[in-house]
Backbone as CSV, one residue per row, in Angstrom:
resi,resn,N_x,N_y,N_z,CA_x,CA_y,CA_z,C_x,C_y,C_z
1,UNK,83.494,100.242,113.026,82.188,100.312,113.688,82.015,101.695,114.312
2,UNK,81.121,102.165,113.980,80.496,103.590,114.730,80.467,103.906,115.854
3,UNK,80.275,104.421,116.363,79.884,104.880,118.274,78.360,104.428,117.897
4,UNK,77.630,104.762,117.378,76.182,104.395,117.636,76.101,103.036,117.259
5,UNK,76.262,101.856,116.262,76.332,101.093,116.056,77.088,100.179,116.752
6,UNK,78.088,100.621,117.972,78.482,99.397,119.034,77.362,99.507,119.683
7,UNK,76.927,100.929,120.221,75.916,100.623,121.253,74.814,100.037,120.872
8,UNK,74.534,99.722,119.638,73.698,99.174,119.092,73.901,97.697,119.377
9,UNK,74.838,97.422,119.197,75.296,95.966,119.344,75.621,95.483,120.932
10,UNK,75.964,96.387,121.714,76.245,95.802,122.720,74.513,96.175,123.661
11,UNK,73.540,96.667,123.032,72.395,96.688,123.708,71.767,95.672,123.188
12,UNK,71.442,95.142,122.594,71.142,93.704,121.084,71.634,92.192,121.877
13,UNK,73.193,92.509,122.679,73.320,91.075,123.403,72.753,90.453,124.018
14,UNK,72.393,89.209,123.999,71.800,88.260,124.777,71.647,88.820,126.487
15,UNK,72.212,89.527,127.203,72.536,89.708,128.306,71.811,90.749,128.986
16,UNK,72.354,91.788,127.685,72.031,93.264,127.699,70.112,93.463,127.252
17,UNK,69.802,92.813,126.720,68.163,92.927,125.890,67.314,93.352,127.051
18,UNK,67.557,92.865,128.294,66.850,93.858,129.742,67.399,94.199,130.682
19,UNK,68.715,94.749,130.470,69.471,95.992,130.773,70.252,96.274,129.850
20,UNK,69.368,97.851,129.042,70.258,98.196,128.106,71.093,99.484,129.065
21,UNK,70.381,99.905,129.703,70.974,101.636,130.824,71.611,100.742,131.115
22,UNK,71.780,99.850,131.786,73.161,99.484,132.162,74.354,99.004,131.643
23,UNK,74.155,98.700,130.578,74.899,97.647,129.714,75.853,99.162,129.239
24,UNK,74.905,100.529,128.647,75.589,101.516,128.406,76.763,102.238,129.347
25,UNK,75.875,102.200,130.942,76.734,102.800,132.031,77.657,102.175,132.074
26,UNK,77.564,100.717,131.545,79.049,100.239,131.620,80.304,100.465,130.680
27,UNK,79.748,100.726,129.545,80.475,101.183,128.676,80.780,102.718,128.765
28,UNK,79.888,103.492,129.346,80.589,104.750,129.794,82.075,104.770,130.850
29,UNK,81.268,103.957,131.794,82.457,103.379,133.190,83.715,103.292,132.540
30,UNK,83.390,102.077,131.630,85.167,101.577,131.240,85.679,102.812,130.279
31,UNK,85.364,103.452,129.790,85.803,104.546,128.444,86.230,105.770,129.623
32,UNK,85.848,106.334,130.410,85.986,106.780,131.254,87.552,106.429,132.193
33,UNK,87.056,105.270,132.922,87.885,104.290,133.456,89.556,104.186,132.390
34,UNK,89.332,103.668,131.974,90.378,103.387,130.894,91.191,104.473,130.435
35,UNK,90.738,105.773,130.527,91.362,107.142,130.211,92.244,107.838,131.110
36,UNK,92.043,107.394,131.970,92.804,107.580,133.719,93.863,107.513,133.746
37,UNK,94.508,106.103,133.121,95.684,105.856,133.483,96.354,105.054,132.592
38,UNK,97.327,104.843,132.198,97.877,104.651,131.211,98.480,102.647,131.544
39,UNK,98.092,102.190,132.810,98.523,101.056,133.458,97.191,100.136,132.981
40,UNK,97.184,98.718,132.864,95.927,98.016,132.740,95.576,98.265,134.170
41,UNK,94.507,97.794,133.470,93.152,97.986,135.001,92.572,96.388,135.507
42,UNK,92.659,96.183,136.573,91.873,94.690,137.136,90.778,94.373,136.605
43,UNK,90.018,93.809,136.286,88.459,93.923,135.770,88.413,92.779,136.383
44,UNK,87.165,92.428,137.449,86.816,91.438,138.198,85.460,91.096,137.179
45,UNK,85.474,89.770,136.652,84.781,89.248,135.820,83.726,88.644,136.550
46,UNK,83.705,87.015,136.126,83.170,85.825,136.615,83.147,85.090,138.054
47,UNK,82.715,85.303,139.139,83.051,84.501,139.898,84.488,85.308,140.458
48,UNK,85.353,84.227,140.593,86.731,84.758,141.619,87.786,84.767,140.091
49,UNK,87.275,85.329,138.939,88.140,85.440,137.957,88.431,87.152,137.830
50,UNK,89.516,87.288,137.304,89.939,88.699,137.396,91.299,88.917,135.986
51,UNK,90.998,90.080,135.050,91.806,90.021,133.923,92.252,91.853,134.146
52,UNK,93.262,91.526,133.912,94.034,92.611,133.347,93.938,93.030,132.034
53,UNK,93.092,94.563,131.714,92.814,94.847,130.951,93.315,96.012,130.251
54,UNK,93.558,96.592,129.082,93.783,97.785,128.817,92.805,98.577,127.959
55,UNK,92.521,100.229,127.655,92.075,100.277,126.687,92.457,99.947,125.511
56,UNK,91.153,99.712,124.624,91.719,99.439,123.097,92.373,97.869,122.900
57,UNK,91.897,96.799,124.051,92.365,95.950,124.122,90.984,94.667,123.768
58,UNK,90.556,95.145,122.691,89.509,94.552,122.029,89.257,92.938,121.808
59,UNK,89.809,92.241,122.542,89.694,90.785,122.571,88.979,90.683,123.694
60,UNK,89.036,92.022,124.823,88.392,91.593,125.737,87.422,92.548,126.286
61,UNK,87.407,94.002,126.153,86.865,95.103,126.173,84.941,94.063,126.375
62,UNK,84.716,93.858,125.079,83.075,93.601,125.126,82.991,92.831,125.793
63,UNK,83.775,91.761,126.480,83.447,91.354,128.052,83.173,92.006,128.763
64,UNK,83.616,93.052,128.958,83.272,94.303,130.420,81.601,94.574,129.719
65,UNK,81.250,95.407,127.986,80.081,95.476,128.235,79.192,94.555,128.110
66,UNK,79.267,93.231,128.068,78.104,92.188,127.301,78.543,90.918,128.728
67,UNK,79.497,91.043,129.414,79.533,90.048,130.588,80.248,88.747,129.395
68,UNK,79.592,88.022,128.669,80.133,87.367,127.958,79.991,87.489,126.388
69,UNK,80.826,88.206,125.533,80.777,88.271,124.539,80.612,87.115,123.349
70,UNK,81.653,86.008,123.743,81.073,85.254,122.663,79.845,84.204,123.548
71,UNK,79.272,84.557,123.615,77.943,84.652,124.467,77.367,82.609,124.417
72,UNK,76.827,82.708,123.534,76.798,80.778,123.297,77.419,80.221,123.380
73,UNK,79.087,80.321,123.151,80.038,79.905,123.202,81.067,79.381,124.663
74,UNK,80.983,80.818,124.842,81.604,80.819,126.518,80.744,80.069,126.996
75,UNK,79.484,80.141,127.395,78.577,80.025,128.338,78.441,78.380,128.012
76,UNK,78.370,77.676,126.988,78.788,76.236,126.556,80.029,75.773,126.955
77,UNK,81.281,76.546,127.064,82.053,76.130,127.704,82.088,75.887,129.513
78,UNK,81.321,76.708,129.691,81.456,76.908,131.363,79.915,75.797,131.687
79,UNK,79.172,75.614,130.796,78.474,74.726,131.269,78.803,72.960,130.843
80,UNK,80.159,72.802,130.300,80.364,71.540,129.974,81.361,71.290,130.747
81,UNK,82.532,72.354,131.274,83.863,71.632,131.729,83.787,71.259,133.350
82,UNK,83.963,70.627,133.262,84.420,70.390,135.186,85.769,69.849,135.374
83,UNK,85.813,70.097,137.154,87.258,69.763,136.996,87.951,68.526,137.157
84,UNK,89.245,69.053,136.494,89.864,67.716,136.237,89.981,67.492,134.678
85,UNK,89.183,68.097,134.218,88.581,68.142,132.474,89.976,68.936,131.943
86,UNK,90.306,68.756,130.647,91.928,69.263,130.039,90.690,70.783,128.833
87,UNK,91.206,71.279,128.769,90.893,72.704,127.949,92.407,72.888,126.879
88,UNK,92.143,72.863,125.839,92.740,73.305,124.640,92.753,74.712,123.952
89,UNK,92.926,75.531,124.480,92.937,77.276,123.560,93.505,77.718,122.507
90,UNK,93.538,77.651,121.460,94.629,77.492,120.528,93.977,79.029,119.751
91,UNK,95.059,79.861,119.649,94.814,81.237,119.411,94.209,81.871,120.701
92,UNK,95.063,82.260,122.407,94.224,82.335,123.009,94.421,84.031,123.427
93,UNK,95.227,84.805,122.909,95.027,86.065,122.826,95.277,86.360,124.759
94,UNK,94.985,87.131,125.031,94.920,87.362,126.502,94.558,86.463,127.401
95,UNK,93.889,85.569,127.067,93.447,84.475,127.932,91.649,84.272,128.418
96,UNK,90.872,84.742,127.731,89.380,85.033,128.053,88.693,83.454,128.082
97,UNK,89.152,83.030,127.398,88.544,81.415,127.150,89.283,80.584,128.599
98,UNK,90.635,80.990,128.951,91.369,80.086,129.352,90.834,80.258,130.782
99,UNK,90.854,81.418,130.848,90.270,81.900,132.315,89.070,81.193,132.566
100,UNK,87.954,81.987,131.837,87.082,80.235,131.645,86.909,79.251,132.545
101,UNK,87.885,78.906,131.505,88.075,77.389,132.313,88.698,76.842,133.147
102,UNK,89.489,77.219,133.467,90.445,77.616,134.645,90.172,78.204,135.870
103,UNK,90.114,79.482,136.009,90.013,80.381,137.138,88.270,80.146,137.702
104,UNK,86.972,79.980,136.414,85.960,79.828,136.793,85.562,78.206,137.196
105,UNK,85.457,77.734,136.008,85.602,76.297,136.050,86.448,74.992,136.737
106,UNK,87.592,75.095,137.025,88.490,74.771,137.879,88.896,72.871,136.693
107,UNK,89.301,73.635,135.590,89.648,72.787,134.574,91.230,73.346,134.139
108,UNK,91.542,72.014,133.913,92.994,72.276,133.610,93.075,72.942,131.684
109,UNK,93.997,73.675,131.771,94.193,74.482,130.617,95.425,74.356,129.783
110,UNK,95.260,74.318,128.415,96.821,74.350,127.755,96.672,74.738,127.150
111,UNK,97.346,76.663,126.778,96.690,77.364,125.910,97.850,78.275,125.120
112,UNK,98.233,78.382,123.864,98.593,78.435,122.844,98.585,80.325,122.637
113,UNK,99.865,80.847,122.223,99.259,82.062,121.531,100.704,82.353,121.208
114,UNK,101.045,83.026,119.545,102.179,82.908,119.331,102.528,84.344,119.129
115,UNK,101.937,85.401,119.510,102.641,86.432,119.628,103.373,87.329,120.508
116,UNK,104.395,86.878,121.221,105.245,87.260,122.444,104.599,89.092,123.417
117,UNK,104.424,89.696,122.756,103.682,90.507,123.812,102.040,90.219,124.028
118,UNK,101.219,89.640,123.371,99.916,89.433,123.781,100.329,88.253,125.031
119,UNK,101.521,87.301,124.326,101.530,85.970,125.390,101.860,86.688,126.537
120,UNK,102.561,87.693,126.913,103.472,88.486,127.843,101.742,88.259,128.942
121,UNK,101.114,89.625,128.315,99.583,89.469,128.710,98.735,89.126,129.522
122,UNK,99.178,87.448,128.272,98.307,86.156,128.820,98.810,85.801,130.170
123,UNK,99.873,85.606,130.172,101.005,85.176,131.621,100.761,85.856,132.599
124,UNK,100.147,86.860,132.551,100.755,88.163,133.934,98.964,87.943,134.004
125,UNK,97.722,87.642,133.383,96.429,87.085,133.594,96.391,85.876,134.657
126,UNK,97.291,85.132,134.025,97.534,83.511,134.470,97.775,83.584,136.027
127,UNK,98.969,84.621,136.410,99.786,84.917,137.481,98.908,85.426,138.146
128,UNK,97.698,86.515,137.927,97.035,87.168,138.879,95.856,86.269,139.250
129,UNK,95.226,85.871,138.681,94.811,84.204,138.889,95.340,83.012,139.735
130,UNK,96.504,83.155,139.837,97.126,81.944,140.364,96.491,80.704,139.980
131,UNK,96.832,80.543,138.380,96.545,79.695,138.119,97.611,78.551,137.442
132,UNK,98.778,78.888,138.303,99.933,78.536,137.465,99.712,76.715,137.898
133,UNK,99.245,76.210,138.356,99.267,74.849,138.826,97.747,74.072,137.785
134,UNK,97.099,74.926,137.484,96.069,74.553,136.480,96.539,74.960,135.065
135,UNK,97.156,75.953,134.905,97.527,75.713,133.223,98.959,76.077,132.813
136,UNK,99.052,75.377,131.861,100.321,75.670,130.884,100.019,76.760,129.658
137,UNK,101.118,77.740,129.455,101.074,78.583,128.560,101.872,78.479,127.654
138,UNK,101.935,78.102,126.279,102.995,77.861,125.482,103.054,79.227,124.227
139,UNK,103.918,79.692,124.168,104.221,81.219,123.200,104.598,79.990,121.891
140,UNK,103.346,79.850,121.442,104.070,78.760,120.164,102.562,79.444,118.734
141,UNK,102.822,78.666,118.024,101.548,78.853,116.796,101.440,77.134,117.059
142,UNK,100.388,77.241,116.340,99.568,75.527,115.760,99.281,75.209,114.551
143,UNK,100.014,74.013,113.963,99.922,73.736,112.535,100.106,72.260,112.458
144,UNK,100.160,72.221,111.191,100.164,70.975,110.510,101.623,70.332,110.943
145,UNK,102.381,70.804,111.040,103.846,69.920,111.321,104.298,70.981,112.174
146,UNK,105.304,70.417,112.941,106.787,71.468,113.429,107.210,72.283,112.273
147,UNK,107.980,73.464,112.667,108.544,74.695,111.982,108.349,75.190,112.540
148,UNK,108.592,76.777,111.579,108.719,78.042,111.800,107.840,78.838,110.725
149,UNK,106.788,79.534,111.193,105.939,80.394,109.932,105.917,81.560,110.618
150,UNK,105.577,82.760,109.931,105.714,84.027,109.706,104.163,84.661,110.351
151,UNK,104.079,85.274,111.037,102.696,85.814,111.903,102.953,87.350,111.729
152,UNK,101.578,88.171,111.507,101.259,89.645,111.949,101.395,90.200,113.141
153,UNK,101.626,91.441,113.133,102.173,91.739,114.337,101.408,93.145,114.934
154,UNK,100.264,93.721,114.264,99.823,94.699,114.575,98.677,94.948,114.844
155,UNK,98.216,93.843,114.630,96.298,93.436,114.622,95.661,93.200,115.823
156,UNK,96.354,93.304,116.641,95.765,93.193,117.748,94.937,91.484,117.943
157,UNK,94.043,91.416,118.004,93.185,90.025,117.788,93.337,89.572,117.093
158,UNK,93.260,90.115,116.078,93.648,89.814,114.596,94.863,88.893,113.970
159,UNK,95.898,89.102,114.850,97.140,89.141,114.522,96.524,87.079,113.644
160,UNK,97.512,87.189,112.585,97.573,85.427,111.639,98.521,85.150,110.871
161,UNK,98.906,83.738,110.788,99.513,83.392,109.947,99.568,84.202,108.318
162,UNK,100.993,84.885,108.493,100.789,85.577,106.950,101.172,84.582,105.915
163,UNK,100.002,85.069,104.937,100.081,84.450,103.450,100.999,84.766,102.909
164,UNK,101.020,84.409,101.779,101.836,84.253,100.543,102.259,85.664,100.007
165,UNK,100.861,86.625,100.013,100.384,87.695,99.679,100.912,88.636,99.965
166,UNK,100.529,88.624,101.267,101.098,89.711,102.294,102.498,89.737,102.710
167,UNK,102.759,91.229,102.276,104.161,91.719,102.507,105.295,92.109,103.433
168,UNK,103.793,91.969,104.657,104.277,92.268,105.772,105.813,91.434,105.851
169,UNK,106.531,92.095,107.018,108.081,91.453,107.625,107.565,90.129,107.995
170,UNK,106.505,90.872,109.207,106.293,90.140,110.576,107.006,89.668,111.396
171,UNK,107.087,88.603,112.112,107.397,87.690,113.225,107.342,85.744,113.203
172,UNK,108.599,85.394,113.161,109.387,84.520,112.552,108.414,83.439,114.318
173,UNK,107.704,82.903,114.438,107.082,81.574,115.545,107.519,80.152,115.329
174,UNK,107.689,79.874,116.678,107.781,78.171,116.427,106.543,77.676,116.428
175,UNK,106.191,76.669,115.618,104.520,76.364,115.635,104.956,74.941,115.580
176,UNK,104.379,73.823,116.443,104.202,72.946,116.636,102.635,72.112,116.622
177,UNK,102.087,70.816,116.363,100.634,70.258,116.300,100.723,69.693,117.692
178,UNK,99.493,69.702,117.594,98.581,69.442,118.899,98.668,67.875,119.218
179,UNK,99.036,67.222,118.472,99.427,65.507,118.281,100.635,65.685,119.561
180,UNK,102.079,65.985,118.243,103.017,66.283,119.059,103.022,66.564,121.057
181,UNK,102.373,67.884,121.351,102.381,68.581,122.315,101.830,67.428,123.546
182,UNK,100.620,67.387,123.088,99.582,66.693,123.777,99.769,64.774,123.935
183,UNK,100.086,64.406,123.464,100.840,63.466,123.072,99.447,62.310,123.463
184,UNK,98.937,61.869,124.768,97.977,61.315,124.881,96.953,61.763,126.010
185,UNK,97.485,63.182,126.442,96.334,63.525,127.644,95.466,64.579,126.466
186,UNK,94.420,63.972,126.288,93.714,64.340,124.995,92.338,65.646,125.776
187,UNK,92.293,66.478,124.981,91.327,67.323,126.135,90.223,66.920,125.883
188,UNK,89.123,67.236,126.434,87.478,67.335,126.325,86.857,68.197,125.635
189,UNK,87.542,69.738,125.423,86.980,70.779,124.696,88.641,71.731,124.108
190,UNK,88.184,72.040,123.012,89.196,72.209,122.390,88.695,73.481,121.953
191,UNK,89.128,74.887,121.785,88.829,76.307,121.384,89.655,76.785,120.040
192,UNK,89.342,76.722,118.788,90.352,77.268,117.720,89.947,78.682,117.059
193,UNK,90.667,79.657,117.310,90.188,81.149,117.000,91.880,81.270,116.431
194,UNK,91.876,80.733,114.906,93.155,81.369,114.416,93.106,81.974,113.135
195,UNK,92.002,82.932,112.763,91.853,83.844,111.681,92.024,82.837,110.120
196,UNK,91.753,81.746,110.015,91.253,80.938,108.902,92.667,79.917,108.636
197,UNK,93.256,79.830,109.782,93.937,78.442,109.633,94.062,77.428,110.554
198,UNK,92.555,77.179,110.347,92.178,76.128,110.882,92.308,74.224,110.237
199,UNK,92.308,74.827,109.127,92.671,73.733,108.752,94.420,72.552,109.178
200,UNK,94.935,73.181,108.490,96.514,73.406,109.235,96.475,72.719,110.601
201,UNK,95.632,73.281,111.897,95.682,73.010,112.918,95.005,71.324,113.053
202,UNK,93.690,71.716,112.512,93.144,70.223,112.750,93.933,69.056,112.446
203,UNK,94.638,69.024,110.771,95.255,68.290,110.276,96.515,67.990,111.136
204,UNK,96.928,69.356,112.292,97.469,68.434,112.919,97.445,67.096,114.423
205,UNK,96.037,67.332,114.567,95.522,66.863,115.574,94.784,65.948,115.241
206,UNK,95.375,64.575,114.412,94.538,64.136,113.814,94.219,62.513,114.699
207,UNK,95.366,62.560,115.487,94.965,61.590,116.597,94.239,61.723,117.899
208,UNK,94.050,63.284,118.346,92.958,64.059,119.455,91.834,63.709,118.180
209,UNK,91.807,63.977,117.772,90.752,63.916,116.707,89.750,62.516,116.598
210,UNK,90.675,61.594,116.884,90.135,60.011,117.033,90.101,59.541,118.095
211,UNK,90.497,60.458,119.196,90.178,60.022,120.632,88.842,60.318,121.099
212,UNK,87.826,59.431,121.886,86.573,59.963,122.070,86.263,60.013,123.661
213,UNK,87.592,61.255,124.148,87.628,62.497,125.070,87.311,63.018,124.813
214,UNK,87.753,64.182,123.192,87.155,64.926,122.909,85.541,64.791,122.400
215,UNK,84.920,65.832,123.325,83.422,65.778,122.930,83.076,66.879,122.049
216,UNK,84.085,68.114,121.727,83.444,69.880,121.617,84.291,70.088,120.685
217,UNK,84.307,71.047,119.949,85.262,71.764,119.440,84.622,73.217,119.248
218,UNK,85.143,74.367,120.060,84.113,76.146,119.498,85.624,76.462,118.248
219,UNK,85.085,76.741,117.354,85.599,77.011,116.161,85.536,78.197,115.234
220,UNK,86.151,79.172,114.727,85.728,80.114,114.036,85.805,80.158,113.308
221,UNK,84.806,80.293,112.220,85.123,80.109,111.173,85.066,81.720,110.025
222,UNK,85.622,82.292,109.650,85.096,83.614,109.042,85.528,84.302,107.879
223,UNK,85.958,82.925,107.037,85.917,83.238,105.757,87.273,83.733,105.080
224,UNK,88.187,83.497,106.160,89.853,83.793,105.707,90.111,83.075,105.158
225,UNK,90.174,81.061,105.448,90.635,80.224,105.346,90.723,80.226,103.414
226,UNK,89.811,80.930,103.209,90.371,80.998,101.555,92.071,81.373,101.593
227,UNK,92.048,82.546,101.940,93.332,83.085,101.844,94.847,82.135,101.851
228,UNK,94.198,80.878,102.788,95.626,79.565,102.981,95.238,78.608,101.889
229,UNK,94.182,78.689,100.697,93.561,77.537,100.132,92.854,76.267,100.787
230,UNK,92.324,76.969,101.662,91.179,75.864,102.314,89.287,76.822,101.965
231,UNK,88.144,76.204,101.688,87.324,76.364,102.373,86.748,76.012,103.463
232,UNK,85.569,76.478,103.746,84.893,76.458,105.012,84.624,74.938,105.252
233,UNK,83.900,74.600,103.863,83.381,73.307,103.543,84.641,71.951,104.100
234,UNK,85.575,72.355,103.877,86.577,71.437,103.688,87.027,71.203,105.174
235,UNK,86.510,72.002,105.918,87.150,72.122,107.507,85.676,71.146,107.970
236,UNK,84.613,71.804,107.904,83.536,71.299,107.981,83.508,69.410,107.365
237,UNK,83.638,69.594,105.944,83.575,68.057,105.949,84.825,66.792,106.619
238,UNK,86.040,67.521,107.067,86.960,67.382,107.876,86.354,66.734,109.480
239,UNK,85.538,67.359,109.854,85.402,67.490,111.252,84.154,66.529,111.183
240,UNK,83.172,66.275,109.964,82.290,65.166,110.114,82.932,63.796,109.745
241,UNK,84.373,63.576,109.529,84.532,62.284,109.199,85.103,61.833,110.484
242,UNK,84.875,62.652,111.761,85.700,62.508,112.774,84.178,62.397,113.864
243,UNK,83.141,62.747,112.859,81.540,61.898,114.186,81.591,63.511,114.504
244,UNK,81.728,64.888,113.970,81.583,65.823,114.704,80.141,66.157,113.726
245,UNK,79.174,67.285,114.190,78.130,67.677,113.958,78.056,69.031,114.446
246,UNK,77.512,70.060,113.464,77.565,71.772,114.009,76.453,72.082,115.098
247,UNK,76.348,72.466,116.105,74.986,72.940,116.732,75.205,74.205,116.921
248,UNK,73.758,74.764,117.893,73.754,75.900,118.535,72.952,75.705,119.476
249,UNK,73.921,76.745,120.875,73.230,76.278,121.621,72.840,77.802,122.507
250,UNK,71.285,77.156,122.847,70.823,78.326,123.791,71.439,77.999,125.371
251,UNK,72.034,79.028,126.014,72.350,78.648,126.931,71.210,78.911,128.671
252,UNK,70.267,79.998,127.940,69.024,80.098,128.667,68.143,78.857,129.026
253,UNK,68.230,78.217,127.900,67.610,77.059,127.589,68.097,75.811,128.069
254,UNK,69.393,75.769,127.738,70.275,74.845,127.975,70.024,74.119,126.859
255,UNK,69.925,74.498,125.545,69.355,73.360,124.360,70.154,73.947,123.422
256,UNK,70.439,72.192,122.856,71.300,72.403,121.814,70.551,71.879,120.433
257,UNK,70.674,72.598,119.099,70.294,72.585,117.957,70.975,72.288,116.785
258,UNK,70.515,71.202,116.400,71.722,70.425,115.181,71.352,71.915,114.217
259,UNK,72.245,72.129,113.468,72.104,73.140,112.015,73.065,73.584,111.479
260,UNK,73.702,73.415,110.545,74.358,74.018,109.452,75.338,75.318,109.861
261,UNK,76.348,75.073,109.588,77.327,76.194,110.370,77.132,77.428,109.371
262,UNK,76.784,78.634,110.657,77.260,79.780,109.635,78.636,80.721,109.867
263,UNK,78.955,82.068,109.505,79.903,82.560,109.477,79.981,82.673,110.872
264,UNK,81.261,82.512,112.144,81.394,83.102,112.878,81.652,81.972,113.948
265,UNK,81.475,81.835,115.223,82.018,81.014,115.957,80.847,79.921,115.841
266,UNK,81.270,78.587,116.049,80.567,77.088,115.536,80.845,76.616,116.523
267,UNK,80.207,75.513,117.197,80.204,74.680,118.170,79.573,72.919,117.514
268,UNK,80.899,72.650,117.388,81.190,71.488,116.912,80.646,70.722,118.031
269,UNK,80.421,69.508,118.066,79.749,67.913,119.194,80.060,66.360,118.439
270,UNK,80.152,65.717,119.156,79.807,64.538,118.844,79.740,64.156,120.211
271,UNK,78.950,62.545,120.478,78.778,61.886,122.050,77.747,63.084,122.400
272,UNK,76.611,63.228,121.851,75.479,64.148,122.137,74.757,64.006,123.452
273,UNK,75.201,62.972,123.625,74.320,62.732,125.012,75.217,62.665,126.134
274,UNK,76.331,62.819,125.920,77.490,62.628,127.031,77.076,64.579,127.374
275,UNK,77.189,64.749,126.148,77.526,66.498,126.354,75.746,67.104,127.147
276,UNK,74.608,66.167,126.666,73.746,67.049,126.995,73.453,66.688,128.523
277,UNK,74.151,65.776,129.187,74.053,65.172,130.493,75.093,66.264,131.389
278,UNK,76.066,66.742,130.352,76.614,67.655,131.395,76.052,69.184,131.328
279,UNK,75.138,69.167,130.446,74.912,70.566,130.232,73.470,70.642,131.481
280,UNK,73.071,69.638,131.714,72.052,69.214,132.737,72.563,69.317,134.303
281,UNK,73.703,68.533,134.549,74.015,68.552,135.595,75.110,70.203,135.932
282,UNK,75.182,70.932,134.934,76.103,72.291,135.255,75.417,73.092,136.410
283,UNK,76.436,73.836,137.294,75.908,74.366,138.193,75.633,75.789,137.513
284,UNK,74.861,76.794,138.100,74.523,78.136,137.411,75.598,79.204,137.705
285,UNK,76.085,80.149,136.949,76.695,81.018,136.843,76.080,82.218,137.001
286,UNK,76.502,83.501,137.354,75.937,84.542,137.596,76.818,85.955,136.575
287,UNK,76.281,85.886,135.521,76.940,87.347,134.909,76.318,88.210,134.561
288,UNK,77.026,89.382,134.614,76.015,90.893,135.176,74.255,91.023,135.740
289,UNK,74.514,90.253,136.991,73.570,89.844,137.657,72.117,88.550,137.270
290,UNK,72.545,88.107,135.906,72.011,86.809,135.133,72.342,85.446,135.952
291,UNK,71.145,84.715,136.152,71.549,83.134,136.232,72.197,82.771,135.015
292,UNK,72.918,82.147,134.828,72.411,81.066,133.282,73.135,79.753,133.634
């Protein structure tokens, strides 16, 4: 991506569309900011949430300019969980989702990430938070059974289960299912961002899956899952034999829209009316000076 074409994109966000001068000054701030010193930097987010950030640490960077990057998504999460509510993160990278729900929301968290220095990260997030009594952090992967599979190690966000294909060495993970782990405290919202093996994961959660706690699932979907021999379709018709349905939701609005999943993060439902009763009763949030 270009220098002109982020700012393109990060003036384009939901957030940013009437403050673009600012949305930029902020991205000057942190580029600036970030050049200083070679230590992460605090970034006071949401509310009394606070992440340790670095440059070039792109899972979380467009939080600083867009307030909430995955923008429908987050903002669906923070308007459904309350506390007491269990949170599922599975692929959770630094912790942006977990925090969430956790540090903002005051929902218990159990969040997943199998690459030992991002988890490092996640932990020392968790710790500055003090959120060690609300969530568990497990340095594991998520799959279809117990083992051991082979993960990337340089991708930053990116980092996935390597294929068949790929030559990489990598990094040897214990990956355990969400059945297993979870055993019967079943969550309410469940987050899967694992670069197209999603399938794998669901299949192993196939008894959360039939529990009707879970109301949500935010899902990404982006066209890898070829790469493990799954399609999109197959995750998708997966998740409707389980009463799930794709929406989108405005979070200005507070309205949610049955439609056809496209490339990119999905917000799975079923119990439509359980979910739109809490999206009613949510209290308002304030990011980069926004109600929503």
């Amino acid at each position: 991506m270009t220098l002109l074409s982020l700012l393109q994109h990060i003036c384009e966000h939901p957030l940013n569309r009437n403050r673009k001068t600012g949305a930029i000054l902020d991205f000057i701030r942190w580029q600036v900011q970030s050049r200083l010193t070679d230590k992460a930097v605090v970034y006071p987010w949401i509310g009394d949430a606070r992440v340790l950030v670095r440059r070039g640490e792109t899972g979380f960077t467009m939080n600083i300019y867009s307030g909430l990057y995955d923008f429908s998504e987050m903002a669906y999460l923070l308007h459904t969980l309350r506390p007491g509510n269990l949170f599922a993160d599975v692929g959770a990278n630094i912790g942006s989702y977990t925090l969430l729900a956790s540090a903002v929301c005051h929902a218990r968290s159990i969040c997943f990430e199998p690459i030992p220095s991002t988890f490092s990260r996640l932990e020392k997030n968790l710790q500055l938070n003090h959120l060690e009594n609300l969530v568990i952090p497990k340095n594991l992967g998520v799959g279809d059974k117990s083992g051991i599979i082979r993960f990337s190690l340089n991708e930053n966000c990116c980092n996935h289960v390597l294929r068949e294909d790929e030559k990489e060495k990598g990094l040897e993970v214990k990956v355990i299912t969400l059945d297993e782990i979870l055993g019967n405290d079943c969550p309410n919202l469940i987050k899967i961002d694992v670069e197209g093996f999603e399938q794998p994961v669901l299949k192993g959660a196939r008894g959360i899956l039939q529990d009707p706690t879970l109301h949500s699932i935010i899902l990404e979907l982006n066209g890898n899952d070829s790469g493990y021999g799954y399609q999109a379709s197959d995750t998708i018709d997966l998740l409707k034999h389980y009463g799930f349905a794709s929406y989108a939701y405005d979070p200005f609005q507070r309205k949610l829209t049955q439609r056809e999943p496209v490339p990119g993060n999905v917000i799975f439902i079923r119990h439509l009316d359980k979910v739109e009763a809490l999206l009613r009763t949510s209290e308002k949030f304030q990011i980069k000076n926004i109600l929503i």
